[in-house]
C-alpha positions as CSV (number, residue, x, y, z in Angstrom):
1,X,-152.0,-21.8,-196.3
2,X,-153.6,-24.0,-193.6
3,X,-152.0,-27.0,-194.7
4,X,-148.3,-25.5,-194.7
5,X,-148.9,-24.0,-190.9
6,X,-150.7,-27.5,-189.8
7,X,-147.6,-29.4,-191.2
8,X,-145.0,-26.9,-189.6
9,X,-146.9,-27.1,-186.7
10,X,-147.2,-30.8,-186.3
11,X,-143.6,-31.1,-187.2
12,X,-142.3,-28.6,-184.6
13,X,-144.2,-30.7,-181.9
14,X,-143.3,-33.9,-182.4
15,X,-139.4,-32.5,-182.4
16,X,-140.0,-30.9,-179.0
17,X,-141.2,-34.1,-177.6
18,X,-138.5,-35.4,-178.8
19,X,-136.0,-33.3,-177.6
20,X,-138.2,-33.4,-174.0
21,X,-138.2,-37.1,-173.7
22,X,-134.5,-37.5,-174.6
23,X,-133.9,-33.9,-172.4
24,X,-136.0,-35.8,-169.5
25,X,-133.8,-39.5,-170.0
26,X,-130.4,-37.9,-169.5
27,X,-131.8,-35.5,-166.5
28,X,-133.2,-38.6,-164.8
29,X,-129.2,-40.6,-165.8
30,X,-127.1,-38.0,-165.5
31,X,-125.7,-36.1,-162.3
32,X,-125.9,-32.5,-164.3
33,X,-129.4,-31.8,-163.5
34,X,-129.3,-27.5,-163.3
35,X,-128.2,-27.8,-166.9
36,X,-130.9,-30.3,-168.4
37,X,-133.3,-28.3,-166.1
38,X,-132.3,-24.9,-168.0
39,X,-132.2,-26.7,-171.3
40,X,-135.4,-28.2,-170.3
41,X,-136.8,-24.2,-169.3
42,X,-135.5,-23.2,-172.3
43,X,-136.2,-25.1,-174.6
44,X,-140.2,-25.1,-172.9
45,X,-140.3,-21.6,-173.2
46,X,-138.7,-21.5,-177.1
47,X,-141.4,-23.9,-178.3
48,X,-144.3,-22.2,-176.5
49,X,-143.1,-18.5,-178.4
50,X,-143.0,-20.6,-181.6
51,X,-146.2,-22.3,-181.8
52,X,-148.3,-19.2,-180.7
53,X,-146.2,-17.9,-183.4
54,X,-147.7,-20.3,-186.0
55,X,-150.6,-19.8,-184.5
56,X,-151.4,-16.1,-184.8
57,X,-149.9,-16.4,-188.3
58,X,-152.6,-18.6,-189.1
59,X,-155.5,-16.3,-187.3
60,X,-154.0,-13.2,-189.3
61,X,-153.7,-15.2,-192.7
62,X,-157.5,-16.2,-192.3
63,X,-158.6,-12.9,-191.1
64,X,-156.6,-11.3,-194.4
65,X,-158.4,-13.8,-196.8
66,X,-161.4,-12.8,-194.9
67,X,-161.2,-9.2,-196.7
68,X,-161.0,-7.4,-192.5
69,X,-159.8,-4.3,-192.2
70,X,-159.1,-5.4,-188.7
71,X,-155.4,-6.0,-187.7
72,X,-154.7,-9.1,-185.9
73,X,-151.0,-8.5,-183.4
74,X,-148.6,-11.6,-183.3
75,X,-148.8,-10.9,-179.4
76,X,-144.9,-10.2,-179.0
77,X,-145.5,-8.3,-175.9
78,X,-146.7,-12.3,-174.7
79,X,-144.0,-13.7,-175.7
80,X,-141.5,-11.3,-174.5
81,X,-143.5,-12.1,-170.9
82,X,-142.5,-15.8,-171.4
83,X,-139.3,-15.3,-171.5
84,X,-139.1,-12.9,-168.5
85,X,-141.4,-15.8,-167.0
86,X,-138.1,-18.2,-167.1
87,X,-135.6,-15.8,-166.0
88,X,-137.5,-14.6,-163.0
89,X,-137.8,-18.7,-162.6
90,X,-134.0,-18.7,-163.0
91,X,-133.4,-15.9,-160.4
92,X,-135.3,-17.7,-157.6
93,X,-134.3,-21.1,-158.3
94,X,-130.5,-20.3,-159.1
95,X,-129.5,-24.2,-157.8
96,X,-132.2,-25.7,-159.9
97,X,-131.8,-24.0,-163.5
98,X,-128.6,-22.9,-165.1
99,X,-128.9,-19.4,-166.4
100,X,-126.1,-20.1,-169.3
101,X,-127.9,-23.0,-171.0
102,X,-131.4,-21.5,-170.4
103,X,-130.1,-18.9,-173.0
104,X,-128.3,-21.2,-174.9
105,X,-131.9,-23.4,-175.8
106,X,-133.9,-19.7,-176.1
107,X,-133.0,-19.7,-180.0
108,X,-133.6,-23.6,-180.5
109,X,-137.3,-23.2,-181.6
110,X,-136.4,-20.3,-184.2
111,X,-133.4,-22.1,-185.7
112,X,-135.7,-25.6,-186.3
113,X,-138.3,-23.4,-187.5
114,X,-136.1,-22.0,-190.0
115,X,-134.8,-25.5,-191.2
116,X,-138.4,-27.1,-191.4
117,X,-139.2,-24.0,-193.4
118,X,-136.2,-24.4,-195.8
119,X,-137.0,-28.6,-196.1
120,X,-140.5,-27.3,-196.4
121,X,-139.7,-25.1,-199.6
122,X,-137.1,-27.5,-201.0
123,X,-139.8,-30.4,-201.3
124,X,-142.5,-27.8,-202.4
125,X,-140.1,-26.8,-205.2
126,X,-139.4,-30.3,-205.8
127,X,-142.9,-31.5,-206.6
128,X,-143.4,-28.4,-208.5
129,X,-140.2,-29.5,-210.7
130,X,-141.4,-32.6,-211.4
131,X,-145.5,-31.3,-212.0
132,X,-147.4,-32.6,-208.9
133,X,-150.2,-30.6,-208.0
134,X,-149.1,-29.5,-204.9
135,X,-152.0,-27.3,-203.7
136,X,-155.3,-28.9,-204.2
């Protein structure tokens, strides 16, 4: 379990630098700064809910392998404050950060998620196929 959350995990970081170096590049070119600032926010704040996402999934998993009877939250209440974090941002910078892409780049962290997961289980299925150990 630790190996498929350490590879997600490592995965979804190096895209948001990425996406945060190239966001950065065309924000330092480019005359349309609000919008690669919202992006930018955005994107920031997407990221952050997704890793503490892997994260707590990995504290419960080990705390359920454990045998505790204690439940272990995914802090959603933490990550709905992120969020509010970057719209209250939004509201008292309204020239710096565009409110339309900001929400536009909220959902970017769940949809990669979702297509590393699916790559993730297409290559696990592969190796399975062909009679790799896969889990050692």
């Amino acid at each position: 379990m630790d190996n498929e959350l350490a590879w997600s995990y490592r995965v979804m970081l190096v895209i948001y630098v990425c996406l945060l170096l190239f966001t950065s590049l065309l924000w330092i070119a480019l005359p349309i700064k609000s919008l690669l600032a919202g992006f930018a926010l955005g994107m920031s704040i997407s990221f952050y809910n997704i890793l503490q996402i892997i994260l707590r999934t990995q504290i419960a998993s080990k705390e359920v392998l454990k045998g505790s009877r204690k439940r272990r939250g995914l802090n959603s209440f933490t990550r709905y404050l992120a969020v509010a974090f970057g719209v209250l941002l939004i509201y008292r910078y309204p020239t710096w950060f565009d409110f339309r892409v900001f929400v536009f780049s909220l959902p970017i962290g769940y949809v990669l998620l979702v297509l590393i997961n699916i790559y993730y289980g297409r290559r696990e299925r592969q190796s399975l196929e062909r009679g790799d150990k896969f889990w050692k």
